[in-house]
C-alpha positions in Angstrom: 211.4 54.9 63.7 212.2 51.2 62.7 215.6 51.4 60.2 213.2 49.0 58.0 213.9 50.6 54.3 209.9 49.2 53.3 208.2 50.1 56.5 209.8 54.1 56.3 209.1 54.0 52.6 205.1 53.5 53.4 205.3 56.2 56.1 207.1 58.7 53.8 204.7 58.4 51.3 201.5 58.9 52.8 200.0 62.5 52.7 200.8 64.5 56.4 198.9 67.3 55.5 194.9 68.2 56.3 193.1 67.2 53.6 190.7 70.7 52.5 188.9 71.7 49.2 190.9 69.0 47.5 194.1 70.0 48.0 196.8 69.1 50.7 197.5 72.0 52.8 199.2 72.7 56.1 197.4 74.0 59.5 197.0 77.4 59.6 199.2 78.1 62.1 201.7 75.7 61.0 201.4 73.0 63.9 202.4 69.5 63.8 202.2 66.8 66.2 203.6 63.1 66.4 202.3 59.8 65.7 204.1 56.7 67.3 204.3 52.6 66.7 202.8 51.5 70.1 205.3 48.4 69.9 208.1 50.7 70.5 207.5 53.8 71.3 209.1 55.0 68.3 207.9 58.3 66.7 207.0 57.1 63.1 206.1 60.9 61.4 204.3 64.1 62.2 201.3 65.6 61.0 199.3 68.8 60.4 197.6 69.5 64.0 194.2 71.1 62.4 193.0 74.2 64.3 189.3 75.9 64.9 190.4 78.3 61.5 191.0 74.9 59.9 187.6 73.6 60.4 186.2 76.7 59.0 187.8 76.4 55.7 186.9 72.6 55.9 183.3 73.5 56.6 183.0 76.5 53.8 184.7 73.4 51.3 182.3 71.3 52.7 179.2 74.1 52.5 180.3 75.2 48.8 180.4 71.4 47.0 177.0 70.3 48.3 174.7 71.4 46.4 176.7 70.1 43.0 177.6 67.0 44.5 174.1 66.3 45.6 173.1 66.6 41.8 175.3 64.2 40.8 173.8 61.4 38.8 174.3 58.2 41.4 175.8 55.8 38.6 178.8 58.7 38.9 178.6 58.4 42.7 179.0 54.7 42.5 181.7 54.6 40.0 184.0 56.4 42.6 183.3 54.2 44.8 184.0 51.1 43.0 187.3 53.1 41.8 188.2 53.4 45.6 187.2 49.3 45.9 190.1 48.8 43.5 192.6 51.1 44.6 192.6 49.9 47.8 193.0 46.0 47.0 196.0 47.4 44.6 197.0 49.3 48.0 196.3 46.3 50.0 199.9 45.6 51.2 201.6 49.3 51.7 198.2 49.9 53.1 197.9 46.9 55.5 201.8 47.8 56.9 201.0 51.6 57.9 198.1 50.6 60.1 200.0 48.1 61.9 202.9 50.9 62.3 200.5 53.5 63.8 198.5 51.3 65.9 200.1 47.6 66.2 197.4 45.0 65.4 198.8 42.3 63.2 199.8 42.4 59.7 197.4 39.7 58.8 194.6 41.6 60.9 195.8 44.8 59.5 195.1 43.1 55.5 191.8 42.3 56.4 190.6 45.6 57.8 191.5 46.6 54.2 189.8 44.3 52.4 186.6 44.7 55.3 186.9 48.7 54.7 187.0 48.2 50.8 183.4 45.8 51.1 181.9 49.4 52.7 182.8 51.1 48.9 181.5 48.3 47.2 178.2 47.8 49.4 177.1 51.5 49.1 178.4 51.6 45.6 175.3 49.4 45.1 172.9 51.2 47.3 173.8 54.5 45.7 171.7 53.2 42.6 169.1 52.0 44.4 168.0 55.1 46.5 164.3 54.9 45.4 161.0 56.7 46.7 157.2 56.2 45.9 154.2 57.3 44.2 150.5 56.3 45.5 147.1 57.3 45.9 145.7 58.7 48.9 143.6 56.6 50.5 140.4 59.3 50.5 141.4 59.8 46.8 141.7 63.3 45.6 145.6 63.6 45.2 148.4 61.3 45.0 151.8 61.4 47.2 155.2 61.5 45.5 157.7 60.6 48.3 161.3 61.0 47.5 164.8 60.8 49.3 167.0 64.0 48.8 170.7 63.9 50.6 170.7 65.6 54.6 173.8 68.0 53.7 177.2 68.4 54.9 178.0 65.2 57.3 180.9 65.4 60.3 182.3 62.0 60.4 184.8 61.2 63.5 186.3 58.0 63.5 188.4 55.7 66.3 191.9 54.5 66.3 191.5 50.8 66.6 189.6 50.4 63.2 191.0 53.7 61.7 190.3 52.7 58.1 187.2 50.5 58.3 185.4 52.7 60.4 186.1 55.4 57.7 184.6 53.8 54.9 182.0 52.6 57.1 181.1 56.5 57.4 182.5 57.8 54.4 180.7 55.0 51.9 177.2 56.0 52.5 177.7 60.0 52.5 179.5 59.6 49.2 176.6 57.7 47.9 173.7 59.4 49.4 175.3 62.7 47.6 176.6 64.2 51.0 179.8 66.4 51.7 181.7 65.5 54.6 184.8 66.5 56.8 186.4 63.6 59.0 188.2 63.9 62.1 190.6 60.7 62.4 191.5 60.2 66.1 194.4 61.4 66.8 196.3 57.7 67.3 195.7 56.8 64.3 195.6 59.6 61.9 197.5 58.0 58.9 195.2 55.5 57.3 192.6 58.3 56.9 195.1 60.4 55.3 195.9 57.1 53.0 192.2 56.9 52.6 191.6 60.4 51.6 194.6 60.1 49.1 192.6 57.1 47.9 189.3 58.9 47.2 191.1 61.8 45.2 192.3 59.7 42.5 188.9 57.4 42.5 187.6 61.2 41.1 185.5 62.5 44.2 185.2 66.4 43.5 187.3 68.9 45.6 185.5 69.9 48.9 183.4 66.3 49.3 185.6 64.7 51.5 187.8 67.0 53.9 189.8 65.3 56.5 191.5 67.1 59.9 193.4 65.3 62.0 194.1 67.5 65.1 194.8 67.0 68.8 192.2 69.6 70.0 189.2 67.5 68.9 186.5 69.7 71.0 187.8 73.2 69.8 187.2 71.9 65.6 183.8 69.6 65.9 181.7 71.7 68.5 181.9 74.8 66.5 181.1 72.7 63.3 177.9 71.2 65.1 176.3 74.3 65.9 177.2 75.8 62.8 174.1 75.4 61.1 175.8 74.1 58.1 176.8 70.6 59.6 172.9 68.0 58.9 174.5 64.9 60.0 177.0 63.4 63.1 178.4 60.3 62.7 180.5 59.6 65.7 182.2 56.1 66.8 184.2 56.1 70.4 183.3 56.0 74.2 179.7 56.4 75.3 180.6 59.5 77.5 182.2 61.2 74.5 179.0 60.6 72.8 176.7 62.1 75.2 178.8 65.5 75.1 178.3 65.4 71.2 174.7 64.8 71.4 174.4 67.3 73.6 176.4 69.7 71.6 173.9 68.3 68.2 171.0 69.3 70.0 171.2 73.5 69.4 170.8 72.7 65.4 168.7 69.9 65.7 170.9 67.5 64.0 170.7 63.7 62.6 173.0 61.8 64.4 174.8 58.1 64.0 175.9 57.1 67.5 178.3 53.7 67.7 179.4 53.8 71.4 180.7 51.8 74.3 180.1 47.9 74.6 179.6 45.4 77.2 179.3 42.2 75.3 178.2 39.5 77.0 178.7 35.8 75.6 177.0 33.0 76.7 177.8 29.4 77.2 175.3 26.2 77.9 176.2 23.0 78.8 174.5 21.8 75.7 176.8 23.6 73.0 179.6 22.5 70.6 182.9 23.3 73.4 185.4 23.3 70.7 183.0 25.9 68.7 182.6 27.7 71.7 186.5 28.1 72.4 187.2 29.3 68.6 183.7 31.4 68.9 185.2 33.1 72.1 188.7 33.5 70.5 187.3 35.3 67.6 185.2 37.3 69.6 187.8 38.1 72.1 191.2 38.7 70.4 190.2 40.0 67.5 192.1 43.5 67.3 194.1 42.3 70.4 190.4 42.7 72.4 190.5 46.5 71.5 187.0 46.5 69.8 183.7 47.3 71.3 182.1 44.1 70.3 185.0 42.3 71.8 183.3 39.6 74.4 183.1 41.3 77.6 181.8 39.6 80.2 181.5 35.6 79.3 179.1 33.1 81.2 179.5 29.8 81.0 177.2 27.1 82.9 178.8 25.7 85.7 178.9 22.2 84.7 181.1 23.1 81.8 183.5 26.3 83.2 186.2 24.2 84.0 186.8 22.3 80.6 185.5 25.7 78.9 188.6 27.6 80.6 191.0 25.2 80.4 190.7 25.0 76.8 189.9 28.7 76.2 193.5 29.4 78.4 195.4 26.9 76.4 194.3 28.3 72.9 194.9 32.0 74.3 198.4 31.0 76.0 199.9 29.9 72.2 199.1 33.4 70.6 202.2 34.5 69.6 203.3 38.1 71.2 205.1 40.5 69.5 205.2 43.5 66.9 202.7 43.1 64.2 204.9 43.3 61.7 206.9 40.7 62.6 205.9 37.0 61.0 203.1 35.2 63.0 202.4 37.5 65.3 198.6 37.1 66.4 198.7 39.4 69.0 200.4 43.0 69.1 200.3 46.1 71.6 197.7 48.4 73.1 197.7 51.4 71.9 199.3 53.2 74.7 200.4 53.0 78.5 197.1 54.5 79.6 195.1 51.5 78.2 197.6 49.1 79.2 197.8 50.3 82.6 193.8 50.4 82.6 194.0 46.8 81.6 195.8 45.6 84.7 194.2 47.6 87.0 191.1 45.6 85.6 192.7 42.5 86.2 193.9 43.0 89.7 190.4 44.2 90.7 188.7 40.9 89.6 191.5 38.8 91.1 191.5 40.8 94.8 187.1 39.9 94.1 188.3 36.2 93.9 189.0 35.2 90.5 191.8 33.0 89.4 194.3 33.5 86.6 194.2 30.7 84.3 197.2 32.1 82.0 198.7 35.6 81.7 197.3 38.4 83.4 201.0 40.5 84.1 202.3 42.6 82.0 205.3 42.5 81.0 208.4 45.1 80.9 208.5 47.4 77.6 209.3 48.7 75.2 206.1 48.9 73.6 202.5 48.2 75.2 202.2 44.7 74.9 199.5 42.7 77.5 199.4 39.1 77.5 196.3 37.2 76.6 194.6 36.3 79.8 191.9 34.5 81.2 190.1 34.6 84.3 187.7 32.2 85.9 185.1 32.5 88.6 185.1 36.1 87.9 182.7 37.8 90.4 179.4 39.8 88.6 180.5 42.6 91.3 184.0 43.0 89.9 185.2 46.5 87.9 185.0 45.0 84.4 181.7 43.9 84.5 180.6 47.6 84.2 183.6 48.7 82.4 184.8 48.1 79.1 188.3 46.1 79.3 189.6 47.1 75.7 192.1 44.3 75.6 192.9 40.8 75.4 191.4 39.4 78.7 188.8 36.5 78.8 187.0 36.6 82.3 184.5 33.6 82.9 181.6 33.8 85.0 179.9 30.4 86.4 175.5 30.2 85.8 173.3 27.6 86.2 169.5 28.8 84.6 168.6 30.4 81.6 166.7 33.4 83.5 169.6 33.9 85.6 172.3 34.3 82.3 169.3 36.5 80.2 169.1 38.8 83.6 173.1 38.8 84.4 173.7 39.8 80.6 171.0 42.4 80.5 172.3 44.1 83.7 174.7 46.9 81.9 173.9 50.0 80.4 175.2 49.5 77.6 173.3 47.2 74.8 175.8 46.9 71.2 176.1 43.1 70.8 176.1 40.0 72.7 176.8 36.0 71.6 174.9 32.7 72.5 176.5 29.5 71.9 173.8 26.5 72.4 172.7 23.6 69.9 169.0 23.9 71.3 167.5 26.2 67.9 164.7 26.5 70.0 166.9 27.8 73.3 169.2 30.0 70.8 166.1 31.8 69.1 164.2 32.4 72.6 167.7 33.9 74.1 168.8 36.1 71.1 165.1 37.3 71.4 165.7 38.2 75.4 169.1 40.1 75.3 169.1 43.4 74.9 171.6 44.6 72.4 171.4 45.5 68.8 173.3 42.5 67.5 173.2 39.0 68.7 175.7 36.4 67.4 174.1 32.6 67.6 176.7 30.1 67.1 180.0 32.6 65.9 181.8 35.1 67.6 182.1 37.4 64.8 179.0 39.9 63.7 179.8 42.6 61.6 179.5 42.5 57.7 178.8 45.4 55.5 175.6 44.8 54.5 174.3 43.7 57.7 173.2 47.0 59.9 175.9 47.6 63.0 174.8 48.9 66.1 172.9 49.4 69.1 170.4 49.9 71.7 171.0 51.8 75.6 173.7 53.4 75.7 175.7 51.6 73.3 174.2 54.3 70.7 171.6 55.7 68.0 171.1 54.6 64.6 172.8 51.5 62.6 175.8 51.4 60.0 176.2 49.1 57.1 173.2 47.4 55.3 170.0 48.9 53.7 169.9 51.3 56.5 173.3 52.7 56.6 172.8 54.7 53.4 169.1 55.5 55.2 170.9 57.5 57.7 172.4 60.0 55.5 168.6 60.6 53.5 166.0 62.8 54.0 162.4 61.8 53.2 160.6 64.0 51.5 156.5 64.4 50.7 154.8 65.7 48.1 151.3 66.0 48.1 149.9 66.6 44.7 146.2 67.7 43.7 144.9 65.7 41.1 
């Protein structure tokens, strides 16, 4: 790895272990495997390569905690929460570095993933003392109900590389404060941040066996024995819709709550009427955050035709001055993909829309190594038949699509399986309201190219997934309802 004395200091210090019963131990059969900065190449560490033995012990940890940790008095599960909060703003730097080593987004993006994971412990820190139930009469009279919310049990939590740490408090933030157990399996990109993390919630006091964490690069072999365990209540899963279908079906046999955030096709919409200059820095925040490797990152982008051209020629000037480079290098505002495979994926993505007609307005070649860098690129007069208007592109390529009605952008947006979030730029209220109303997605952003927030509820409809995360609801996904009917 880099001869930077700070950057291998942060790498030696993190835990490389799997994280079981509270203790740091190695896999069973003593297997490691590699982790590498996707801006060089470079092999940064090694780690414990969990097995299907692992995940037993994980799951017994898990099995044998919850019924103490369920009894725990909420103002206690709250307190480790907010003790997390703080020790990952005190982290905030050391932490901020090792996810841009393992998998290349900016430093300054990198710093505020941390401080966006650390809201998660500080928003269900708050709902964990507010878990409430009901008591009322029955409406013939005769008894009364009692309705009360009672943890679902021990939680599998498997979490993406490109927000490795966010999307673990995301998960991990509303099981600790509904009173669930939980073992996590990092992907295996991006395995050190949930390490960090776990490290993190052992001195905030979380008792041995609530949190287990198993990186491993046989990810089938650990979680589908887990799920039809019988001990496992809950799947929350974040990654590629098809992924998701085989753990739904797997979740089926045992019946099992499940949080799905999958696949996205964002589309974002431009009329003639909106603000051009909020429109640019709406698509630029939508577009490049996390170098475009984000399923809300906008997708397919329509822009009515008598404003494309000065839409795209702005859009490709702001694009073309991102600085390139390795995140940790001063200014950077746009680092690699996170491998070869994406990259190449990328291109291939590009090529296809440009063979369909479309015309490069700035980058759209990448370039030679090392590292897995793609420049940002945009695309105009991008046909509605080309590849990446069915597929997700996962990195930092803008392609715009001409309209002319309302009804034709609502039913060109609309056509996609998938349904996570989608953005409307317009200064018609009236337009903006009736539009947001008509897309189907989840998540709609009016006027900014930026949705998520902690305590607002993430996710989507179609294929883009079950459930929400975040907000009064993401704590609801981890609770049970129970009745009780009581003669009077």
């Amino acid at each position: 790895m880099s001869g930077n004395p700070n950057e291998a200091r942060v790498v030696a210090e993190v835990p490389k272990g799997l994280l079981i019963a509270g203790q740091w131990a190695d896999a069973s059969d003593g297997g490691t495997f590699d982790v590498s900065d996707p801006s060089t190449g470079e092999v940064l560490c090694a780690v414990a390569d969990a097995t299907p033995e692992d995940g037993r012990r994980a799951l017994e940890a898990a099995a044998a905690a919850q019924k103490e940790f369920a009894a725990t008095a909420p103002r206690a599960r709250a307190d480790m929460l907010m003790s997390a909060f703080d020790l990952l703003h005190e982290r905030i730097e050391d932490l901020a570095l090792l996810m841009t080593l393992e998998m290349g987004k900016p430093l300054a993006e990198s710093k505020g993933e941390i401080a966006y994971a650390a809201e998660f412990f500080r928003h269900f820190a708050e709902e964990a003392v507010r878990i409430d139930g009901g008591y009322q009469t029955a409406p013939a009279g005769g008894s009364r109900f009692l309705i009360t919310k009672q943890p679902v049990g021990p939680a599998l939590l498997i979490t993406p590389w490109n927000f490795p740490m966010a999307m673990g408090t995301r998960k991990l933030g509303p099981a600790i404060a509904a009173g669930c157990t939980s073992i996590t399996k990092p992907a295996q990109q991006t395995p050190l941040s949930m390490l960090a993390l776990g490290e993190v919630l052992r001195e905030a006091g979380v008792p041995e066996g609530v949190v287990n964490i198993l990186p491993t690069t046989r990810p089938g072999e650990i979680t589908e024995p887990l799920l039809t365990s019988g001990v496992i209540r809950k799947l929350s899963f974040t990654g590629s819709t098809g992924v998701g279908r085989t753990l739904l079906a797997q979740s089926a046999e045992q019946v099992l709550r499940t949080s799905m955030e999958l696949g996205g096709n964002a589309g974002f919409v431009v009329f003639e009427d909106a603000d051009i200059d909020e429109a640019v820095a709406g698509a630029m925040a939508a577009k490049m955050r996390n170098t475009g490797e984000a399923c809300t990152a906008a997708n397919r982008i329509f822009v009515q035709r008598s404003v494309i051209d000065e839409f795209g020629e702005r859009l490709a000037k702001a694009m073309s001055e991102l600085p390139i480079g390795r995140g940790v290098e001063e200014g950077v505002r746009v680092g690699p993909l996170i491998d070869e495979k994406a990259r190449q994926k990328v291109q291939s993505l590009v090529d296809d829309a440009v063979a369909g007609g479309a015309r490069v307005l700035t980058g759209g070649t990448a370039p030679d190594g090392p590292g897995f860098f793609y420049p940002p690129t945009v695309l105009t007069g991008v046909p509605v038949t080309a590849r990446m208007g069915t597929e997700e592109i996962f990195g930092p390529v803008a392609p715009l699509t001409p309209f002319d009605t309302e009804d034709e952008v609502v039913t060109a947006v609309n056509d996609t399986e998938y349904g996570l979030v989608n953005y409307v730029f317009t200064n018609d209220l009236r337009r903006g309201l009736r539009v947001a109303e008509a897309l189907e997605s989840g998540m709609v952003g009016l006027n900014q190219g930026v949705v998520s927030n902690p305590a607002a509820p993430f996710g989507g409809v179609k294929a883009s997934g079950l459930g929400r995360e975040g907000g009064r609801a993401g704590i609801e996904e981890y609770l049970e309802t129970k009745y009780v009917g009581i003669a009077m």
